[in-house]
VEXMARNU-426069 format. One record per residue (C-alpha): z, x, y; residue in one letter. Coordinates in steps of 0.25 Angstrom, whole numbers, padded with zeros to 4 digits, always signed. Layout:
BEGIN
ZXYa
...
This chain:
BEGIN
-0228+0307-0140x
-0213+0306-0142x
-0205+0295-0143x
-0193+0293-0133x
-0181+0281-0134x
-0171+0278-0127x
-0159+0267-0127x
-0147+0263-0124x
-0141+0251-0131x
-0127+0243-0132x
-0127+0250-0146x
-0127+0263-0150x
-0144+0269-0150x
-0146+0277-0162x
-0151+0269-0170x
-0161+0263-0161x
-0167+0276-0155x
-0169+0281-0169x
-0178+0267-0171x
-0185+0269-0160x
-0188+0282-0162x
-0193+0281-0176x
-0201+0269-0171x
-0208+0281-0160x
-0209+0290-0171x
-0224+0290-0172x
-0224+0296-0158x
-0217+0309-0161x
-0209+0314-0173x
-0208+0328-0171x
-0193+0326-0168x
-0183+0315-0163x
-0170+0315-0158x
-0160+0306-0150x
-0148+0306-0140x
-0139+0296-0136x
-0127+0295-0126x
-0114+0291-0130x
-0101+0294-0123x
-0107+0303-0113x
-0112+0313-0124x
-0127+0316-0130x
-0127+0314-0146x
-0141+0317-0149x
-0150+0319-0162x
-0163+0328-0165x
-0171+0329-0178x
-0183+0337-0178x
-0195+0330-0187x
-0197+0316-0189x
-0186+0305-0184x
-0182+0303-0198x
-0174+0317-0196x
-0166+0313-0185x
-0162+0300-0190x
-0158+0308-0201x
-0151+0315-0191x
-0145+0303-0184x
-0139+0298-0197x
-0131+0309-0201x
-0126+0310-0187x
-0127+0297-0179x
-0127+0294-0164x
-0121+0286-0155x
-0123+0281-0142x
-0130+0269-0132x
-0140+0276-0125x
-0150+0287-0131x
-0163+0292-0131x
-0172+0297-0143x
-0186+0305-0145x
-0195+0307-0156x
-0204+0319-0153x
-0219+0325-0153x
-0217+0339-0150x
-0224+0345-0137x
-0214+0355-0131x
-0207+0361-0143x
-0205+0361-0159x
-0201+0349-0164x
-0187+0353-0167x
-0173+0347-0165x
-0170+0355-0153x
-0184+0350-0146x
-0181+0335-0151x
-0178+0327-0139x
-0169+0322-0134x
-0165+0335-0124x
-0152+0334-0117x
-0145+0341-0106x
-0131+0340-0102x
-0134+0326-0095x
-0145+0321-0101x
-0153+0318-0114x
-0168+0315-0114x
-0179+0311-0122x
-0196+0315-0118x
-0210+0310-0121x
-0219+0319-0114x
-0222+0331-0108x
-0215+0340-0098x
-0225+0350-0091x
-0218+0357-0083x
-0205+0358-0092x
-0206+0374-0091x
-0204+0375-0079x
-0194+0365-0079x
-0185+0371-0090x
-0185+0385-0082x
-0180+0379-0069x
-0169+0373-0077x
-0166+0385-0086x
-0164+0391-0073x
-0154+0381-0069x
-0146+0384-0082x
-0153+0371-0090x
-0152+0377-0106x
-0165+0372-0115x
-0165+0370-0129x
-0179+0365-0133x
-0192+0368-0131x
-0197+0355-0125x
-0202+0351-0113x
-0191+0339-0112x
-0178+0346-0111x
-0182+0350-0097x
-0180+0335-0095x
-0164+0333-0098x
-0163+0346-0091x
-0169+0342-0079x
-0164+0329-0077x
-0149+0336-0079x
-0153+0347-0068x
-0157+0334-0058x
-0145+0325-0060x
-0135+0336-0056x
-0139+0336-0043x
-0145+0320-0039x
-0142+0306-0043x
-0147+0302-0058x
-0160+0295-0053x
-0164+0304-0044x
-0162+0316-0053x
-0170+0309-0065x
-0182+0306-0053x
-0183+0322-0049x
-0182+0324-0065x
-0196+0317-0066x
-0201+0323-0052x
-0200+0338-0060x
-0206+0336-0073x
-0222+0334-0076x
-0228+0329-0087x
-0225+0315-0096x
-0213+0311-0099x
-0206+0298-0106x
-0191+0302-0103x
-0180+0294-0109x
-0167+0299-0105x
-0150+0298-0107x
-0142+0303-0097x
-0128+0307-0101x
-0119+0301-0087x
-0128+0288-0087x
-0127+0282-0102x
-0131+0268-0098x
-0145+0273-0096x
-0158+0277-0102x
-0167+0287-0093x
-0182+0286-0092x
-0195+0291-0087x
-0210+0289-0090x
-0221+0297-0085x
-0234+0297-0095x
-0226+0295-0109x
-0224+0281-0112x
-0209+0275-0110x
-0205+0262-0110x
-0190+0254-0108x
-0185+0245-0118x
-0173+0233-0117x
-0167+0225-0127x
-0156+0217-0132x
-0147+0229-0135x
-0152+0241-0124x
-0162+0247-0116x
-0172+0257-0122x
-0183+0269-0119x
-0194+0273-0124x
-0207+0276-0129x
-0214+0265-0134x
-0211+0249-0137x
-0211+0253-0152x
-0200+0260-0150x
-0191+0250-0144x
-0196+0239-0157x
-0182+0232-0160x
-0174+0237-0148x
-0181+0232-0136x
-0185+0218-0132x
-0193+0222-0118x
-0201+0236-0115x
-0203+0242-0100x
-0216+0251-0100x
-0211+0261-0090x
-0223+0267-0081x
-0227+0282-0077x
-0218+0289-0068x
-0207+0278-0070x
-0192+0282-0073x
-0179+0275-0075x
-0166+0272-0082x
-0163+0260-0091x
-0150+0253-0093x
-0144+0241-0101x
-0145+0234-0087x
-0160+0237-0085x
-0169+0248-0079x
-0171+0256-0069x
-0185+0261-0067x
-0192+0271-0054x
-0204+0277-0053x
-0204+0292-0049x
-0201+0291-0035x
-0188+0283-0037x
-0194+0270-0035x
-0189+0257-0044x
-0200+0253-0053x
-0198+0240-0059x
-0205+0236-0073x
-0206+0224-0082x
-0201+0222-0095x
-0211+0218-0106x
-0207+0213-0120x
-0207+0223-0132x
-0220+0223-0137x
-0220+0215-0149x
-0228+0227-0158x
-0217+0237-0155x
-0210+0230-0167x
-0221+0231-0177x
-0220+0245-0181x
-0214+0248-0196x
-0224+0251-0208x
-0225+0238-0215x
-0222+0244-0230x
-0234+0254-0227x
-0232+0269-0229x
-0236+0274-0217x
-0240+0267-0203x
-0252+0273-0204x
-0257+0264-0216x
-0249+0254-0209x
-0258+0255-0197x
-0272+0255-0204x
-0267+0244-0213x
-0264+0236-0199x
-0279+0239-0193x
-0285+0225-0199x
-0274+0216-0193x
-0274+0223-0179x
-0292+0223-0179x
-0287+0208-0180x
-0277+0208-0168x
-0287+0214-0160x
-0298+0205-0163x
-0289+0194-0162x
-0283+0198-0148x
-0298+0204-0142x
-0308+0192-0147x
-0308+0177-0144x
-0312+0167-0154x
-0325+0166-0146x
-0327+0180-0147x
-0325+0184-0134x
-0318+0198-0134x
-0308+0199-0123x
-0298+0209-0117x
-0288+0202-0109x
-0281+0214-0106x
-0293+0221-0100x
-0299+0209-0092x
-0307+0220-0083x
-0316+0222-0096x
-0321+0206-0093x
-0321+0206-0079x
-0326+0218-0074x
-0341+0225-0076x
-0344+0234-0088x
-0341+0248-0085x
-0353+0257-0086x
-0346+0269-0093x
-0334+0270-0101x
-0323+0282-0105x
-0315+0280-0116x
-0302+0288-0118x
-0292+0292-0130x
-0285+0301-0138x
-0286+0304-0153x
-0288+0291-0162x
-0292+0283-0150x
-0302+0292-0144x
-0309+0290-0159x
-0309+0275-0155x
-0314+0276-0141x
-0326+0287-0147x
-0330+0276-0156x
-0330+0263-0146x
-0340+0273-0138x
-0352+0272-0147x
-0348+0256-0146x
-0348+0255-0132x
-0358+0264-0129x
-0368+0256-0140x
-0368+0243-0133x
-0361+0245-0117x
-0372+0256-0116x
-0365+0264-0105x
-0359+0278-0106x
-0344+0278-0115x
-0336+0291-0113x
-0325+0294-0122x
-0316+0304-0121x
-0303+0311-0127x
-0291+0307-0115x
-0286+0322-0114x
-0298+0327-0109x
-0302+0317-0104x
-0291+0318-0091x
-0294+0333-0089x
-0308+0332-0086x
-0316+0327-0075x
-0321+0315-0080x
-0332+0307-0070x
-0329+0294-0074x
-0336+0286-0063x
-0336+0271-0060x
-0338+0259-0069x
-0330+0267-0080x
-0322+0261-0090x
-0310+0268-0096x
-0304+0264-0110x
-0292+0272-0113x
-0287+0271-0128x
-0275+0275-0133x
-0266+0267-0144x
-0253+0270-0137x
-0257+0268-0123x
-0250+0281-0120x
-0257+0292-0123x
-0255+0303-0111x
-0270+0307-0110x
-0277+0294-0111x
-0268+0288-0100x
-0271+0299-0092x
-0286+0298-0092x
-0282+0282-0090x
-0275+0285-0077x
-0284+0297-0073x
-0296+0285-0073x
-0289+0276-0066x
-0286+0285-0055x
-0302+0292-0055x
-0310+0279-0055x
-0300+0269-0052x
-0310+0257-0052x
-0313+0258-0066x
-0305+0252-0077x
-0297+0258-0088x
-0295+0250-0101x
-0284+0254-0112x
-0287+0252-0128x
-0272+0253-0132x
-0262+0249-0142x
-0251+0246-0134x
-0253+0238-0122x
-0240+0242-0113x
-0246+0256-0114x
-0248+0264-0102x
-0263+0266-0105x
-0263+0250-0106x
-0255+0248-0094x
-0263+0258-0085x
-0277+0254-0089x
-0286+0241-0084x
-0286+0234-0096x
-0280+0236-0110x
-0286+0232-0123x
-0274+0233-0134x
-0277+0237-0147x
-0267+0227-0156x
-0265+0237-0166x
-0249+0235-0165x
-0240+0249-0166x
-0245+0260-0173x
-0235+0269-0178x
-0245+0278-0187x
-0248+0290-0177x
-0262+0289-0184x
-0269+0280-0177x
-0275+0268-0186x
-0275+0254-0183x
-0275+0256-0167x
-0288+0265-0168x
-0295+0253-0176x
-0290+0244-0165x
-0296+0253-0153x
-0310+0253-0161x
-0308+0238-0162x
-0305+0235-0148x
-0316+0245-0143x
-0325+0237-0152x
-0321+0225-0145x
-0322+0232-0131x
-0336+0236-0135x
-0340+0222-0138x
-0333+0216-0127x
-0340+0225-0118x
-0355+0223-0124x
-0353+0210-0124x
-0350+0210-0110x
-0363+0221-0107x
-0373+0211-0115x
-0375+0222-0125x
-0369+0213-0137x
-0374+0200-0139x
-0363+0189-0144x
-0366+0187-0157x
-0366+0202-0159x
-0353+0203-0153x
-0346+0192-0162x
-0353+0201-0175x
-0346+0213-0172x
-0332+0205-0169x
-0334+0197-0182x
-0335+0213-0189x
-0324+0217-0182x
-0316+0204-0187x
-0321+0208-0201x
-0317+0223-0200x
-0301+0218-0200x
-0305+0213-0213x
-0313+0224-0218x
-0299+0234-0216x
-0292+0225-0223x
-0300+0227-0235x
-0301+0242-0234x
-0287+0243-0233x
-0285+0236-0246x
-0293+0245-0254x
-0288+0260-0249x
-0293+0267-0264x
-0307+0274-0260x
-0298+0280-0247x
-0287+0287-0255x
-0298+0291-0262x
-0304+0299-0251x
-0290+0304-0248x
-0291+0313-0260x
-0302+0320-0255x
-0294+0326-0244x
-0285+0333-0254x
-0287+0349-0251x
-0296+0348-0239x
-0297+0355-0226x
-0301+0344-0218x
-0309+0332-0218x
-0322+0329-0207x
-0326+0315-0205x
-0339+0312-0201x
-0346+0299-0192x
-0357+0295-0183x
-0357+0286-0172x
-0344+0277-0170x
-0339+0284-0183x
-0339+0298-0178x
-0327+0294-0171x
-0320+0286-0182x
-0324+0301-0190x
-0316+0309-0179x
-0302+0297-0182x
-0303+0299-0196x
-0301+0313-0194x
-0290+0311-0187x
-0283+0304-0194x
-0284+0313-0206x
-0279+0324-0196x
-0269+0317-0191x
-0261+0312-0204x
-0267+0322-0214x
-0268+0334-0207x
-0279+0337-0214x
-0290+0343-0202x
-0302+0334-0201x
-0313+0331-0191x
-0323+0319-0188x
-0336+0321-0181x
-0349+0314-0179x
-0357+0314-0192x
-0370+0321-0185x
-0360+0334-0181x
-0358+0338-0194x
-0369+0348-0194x
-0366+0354-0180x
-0354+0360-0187x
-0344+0353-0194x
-0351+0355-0208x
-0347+0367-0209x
-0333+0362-0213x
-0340+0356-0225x
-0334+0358-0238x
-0328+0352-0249x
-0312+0353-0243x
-0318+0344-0231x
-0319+0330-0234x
-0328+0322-0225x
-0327+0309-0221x
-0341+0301-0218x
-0338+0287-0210x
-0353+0282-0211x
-0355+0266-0209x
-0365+0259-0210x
-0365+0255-0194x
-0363+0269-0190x
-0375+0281-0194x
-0372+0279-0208x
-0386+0286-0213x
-0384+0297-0204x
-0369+0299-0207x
-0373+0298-0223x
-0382+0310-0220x
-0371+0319-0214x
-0364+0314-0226x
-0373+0322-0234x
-0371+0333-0227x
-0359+0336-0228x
-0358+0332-0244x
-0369+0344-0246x
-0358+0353-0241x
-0346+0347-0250x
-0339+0338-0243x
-0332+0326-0250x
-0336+0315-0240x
-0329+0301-0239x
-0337+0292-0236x
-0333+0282-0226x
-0344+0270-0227x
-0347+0255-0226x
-0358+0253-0237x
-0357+0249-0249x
-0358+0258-0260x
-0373+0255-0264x
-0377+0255-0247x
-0374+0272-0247x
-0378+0283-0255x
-0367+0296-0255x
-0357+0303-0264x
-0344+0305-0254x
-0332+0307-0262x
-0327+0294-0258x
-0332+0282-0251x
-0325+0273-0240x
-0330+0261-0239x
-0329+0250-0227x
-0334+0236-0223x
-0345+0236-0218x
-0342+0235-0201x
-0352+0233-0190x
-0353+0243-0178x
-0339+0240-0173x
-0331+0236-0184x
-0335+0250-0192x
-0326+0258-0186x
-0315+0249-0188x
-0316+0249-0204x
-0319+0263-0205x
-0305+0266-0197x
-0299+0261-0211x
-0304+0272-0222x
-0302+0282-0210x
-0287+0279-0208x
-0284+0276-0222x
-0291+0291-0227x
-0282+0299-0216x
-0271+0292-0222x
-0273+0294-0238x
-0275+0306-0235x
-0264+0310-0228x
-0255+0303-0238x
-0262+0312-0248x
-0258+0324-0239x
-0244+0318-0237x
-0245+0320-0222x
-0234+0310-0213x
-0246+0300-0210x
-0238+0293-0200x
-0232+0303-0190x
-0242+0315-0194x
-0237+0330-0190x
-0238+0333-0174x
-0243+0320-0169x
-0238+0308-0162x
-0243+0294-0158x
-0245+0294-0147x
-0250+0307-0137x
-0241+0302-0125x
-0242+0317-0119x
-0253+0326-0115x
């Protein structure tokens, strides 16, 4: 959920950790906060609230030093205030923390008792302590390695240690941390994104690794003391593509990006004769079909995953399980053999998903796991069988957009991929729905062009309590992401749920301060969704009506009408994701709600 940075550099580092953490904003912004080393004393900077308050901070007094360390936080342990900011220091030792601590109770009273003063509420500030307790009585290395021995939990840990200013501290186990060279230093941190314009090469540090970094190179253990040696990969080219192109806000940035990346994934996934192939995920060609599937997410993804089930379950005919990741690891699942995993998750990071991925892999280790993920040096990707990549480049909006179209458009490719192989599609019907989905990148771009009848809608959410959103069949899922996205940016309170439920209880919510939006295509129920239409406009409701016939083709009076292209049974989803996105977003314009970094959330959920 934080960010963390770390660097030391022939210059002085200010400036460049401030970068990168405003680059790794969208991954906490509760509070930020500095430290560097310099003549053998801490100078260090806190602000609580967005980074823009401590660079603030930094320009009226300015720092100096070689090596530092930097965090932008999500709260866990703690108010988000400047004394709960990271980093936490002890007389020895400064130090920076993505994770969680469970045990840092007991921790901080055995050092209380040793004389070891805290001044925050955070779990992290048993670290510096700790750490300075250990080397007072052992070597530097081996005082770090019983450090990691005591604590339990996930921790990204980058660190400066006030006796060693040539080197930058680290440890990785179940946050994600990475190392970073270039030209002018050596960096830590959290994600490539961060290190766009400083680094050249990236190391992707594993679980339970830990080390030190200098000018002349690294030295890397796993937890037992042993060396570790890993490679250096070039700097991912997208970690650089990451500014706002003259748009408001990222968010509209991102939808605005979904035709181009449909595209890219097309482009990538299907051959000029048609052919759909994964070359990542080469055990989808080689081996048998499974004969059940589980599907696993969090959030925005899970709504793609619940989705691709009525696909996959429509033409593969055998049993498709989807399921939310935290709870999925703390039941007793039977999973069995001949299962197929597919674990989704934009980040490749996220704590629960990758804990279900590993939890599979050690249960039914002859089954294969396959990731759906936006970032290919991931852990999810790296730890799974296979690895389709979703192409959507970085996504900085902590509202998901353009990578949930991409994981409905590669789980529409999956889908067809997969009945082609079971001969439940013939050829020709395979190349119709391709040729939709190449005409759906089209069909965006012209609802894009012409927003007016969604601001529109945006006014009826003026003075309301809350909104529902209503669907059947692949819709009902897209009816729970819409809301979503209205709660996450607008704050407003809303809920999606199958259109046929609306009588087993939700009606009751009917009234005139409830807005209702109706997603009813043609391909999808559309007579039986209309019905329930009616329904709820008996009992007041303004409905927005979310449809892809034209005006003559449907009888109603919703206060506003949404129009899309006509799709087919793939393809549908993909255009209604636009009118969905672009709504949540008027309306949180209306409302003047931060749409890109929305009160108590983070990008991505790296802890439990």
């Amino acid at each position: 959920m934080c960010g963390i940075i770390g660097a030391l550099c022939d210059h002085n580092v200010q400036d460049e950790l401030l970068g990168a953490l405003r680059r790794m904003e969208y991954r906490g912004y509760d509070s930020a906060g500095i430290c560097v080393l310099d003549g053998g004393s801490f100078q260090q900077a806190k602000a609580a609230g967005k980074l823009s308050n401590l660079q603030r901070e930094l320009a009226s007094h300015p720092l100096s030093g070689r090596i530092g360390i930097g965090h932008t936080r999500w709260a866990t342990h703690g108010e988000p205030t400047i004394i709960n900011a990271h980093p936490h220091i002890s007389a020895n030792v400064a130090l920076v923390h993505n994770g969680i601590i469970e045990n840092h109770h007991q921790l901080r009273v055995q050092l209380v008792a040793q004389g070891y003063c805290f001044v925050s509420q955070t779990d992290t500030e048993v670290l510096p302590h700790l750490l300075e307790e250990k080397i007072q009585q052992r070597e530097l290395l081996d005082a770090w390695r019983e450090m990691l021995s005591e604590i339990e939990g996930a921790y990204a840990i980058a660190a400066i240690i006030r006796s060693l200013p040539g080197s930058l501290w680290f440890a990785r186990k179940g946050s994600p941390l990475l190392l970073g060279r270039g030209a002018h230093g050596v960096y830590v941190a959290s994600d490539a994104l961060a290190l766009a314009g400083l680094a050249d090469e990236v190391m992707y540090i594993d679980d339970h690794h830990w080390g030190r970094l200098t000018l002349e190179g690294v030295e890397l253990y796993d937890l037992s003391g042993n060396p570790v040696e890993l490679e250096w990969d070039p700097l991912p080219v997208t970690a650089h593509d990451a500014e706002k192109d003259g748009f408001p806000h990222y968010m509209l940035k991102e939808i605005h990006e979904q035709p181009a990346v449909l595209r890219r994934i097309l482009r990538q996934y299907v051959k000029g004769d048609g052919e759909i192939v994964f070359e990542q995920a080469s055990f989808l060609h080689e081996k048998p079909l499974p004969q059940r599937i589980v599907m696993i997410a969090c959030g925005t993804s899970y709504h793609a995953a619940l989705t691709a089930r009525y696909w996959l379950e429509r033409y593969l005919k055998i049993p498709v399980e989807v399921d939310i990741a935290s709870e999925y690891r703390y039941r007793d699942p039977v999973i069995g053999q001949h299962t197929l995993l597919v674990a989704l998750s934009q980040s490749g990071e996220t704590a629960d998903t990758l804990e279900v991925l590993r939890m599979f892999k050690r249960h039914t280790p002859g089954n294969d796991a396959l990731a759906l993920c936006n970032v290919p040096s991931s852990s999810l990707a790296r730890e799974a069988d296979g690895l389709i990549e979703l192409f959507a480049g970085p996504e900085i909006g902590v509202a998901s957009t353009k990578a949930y179209m991409a994981q409905l458009a590669v789980l529409a490719l999956l889908t067809l991929f997969m009945a082609r192989r079971a001969g439940a599609m013939p050829e020709e019907r395979v190349a119709e729905h391709l040729a939709a989905l190449e005409r759906a990148a089209t069909d965006m771009e012209a609802l894009l062009a012409d927003t007016a009848a969604v601001r529109q809608a945006a006014a009826l959410f003026a003075d309301v309590r809350g909104a529902l959103y209503l669907g059947r069949g692949p819709c009902y899922p897209m009816a729970l992401e819409g809301a979503l996205k209205l709660k996450e940016i607008s704050y407003l309170h809303a809920e999606g749920y199958a259109a046929g439920e609306m009588k087993h209880g939700p009606i009751a919510l009917i009234d005139h301060l409830i807005p209702v939006v109706v997603i009813a295509p043609k391909q999808y129920h559309l007579e039986k969704v209309i019905s329930n239409l009616h329904e709820v406009q008996a009992r007041g409701a303004r409905v927005i009506l979310i449809v892809d016939l034209p005006e003559a083709g449907i009888a109603t009076d919703a206060a506003c009408v949404l129009r899309v292209p006509e799709g087919d049974y793939f393809s549908t989803p993909l255009l209604v994701c636009i009118p969905l996105q672009l709504l949540a977003y008027e309306v949180a314009c209306m409302l003047g709600t931060d749409v890109d970094q929305p009160r108590n959330l983070a990008k991505s959920v790296t802890v439990e």
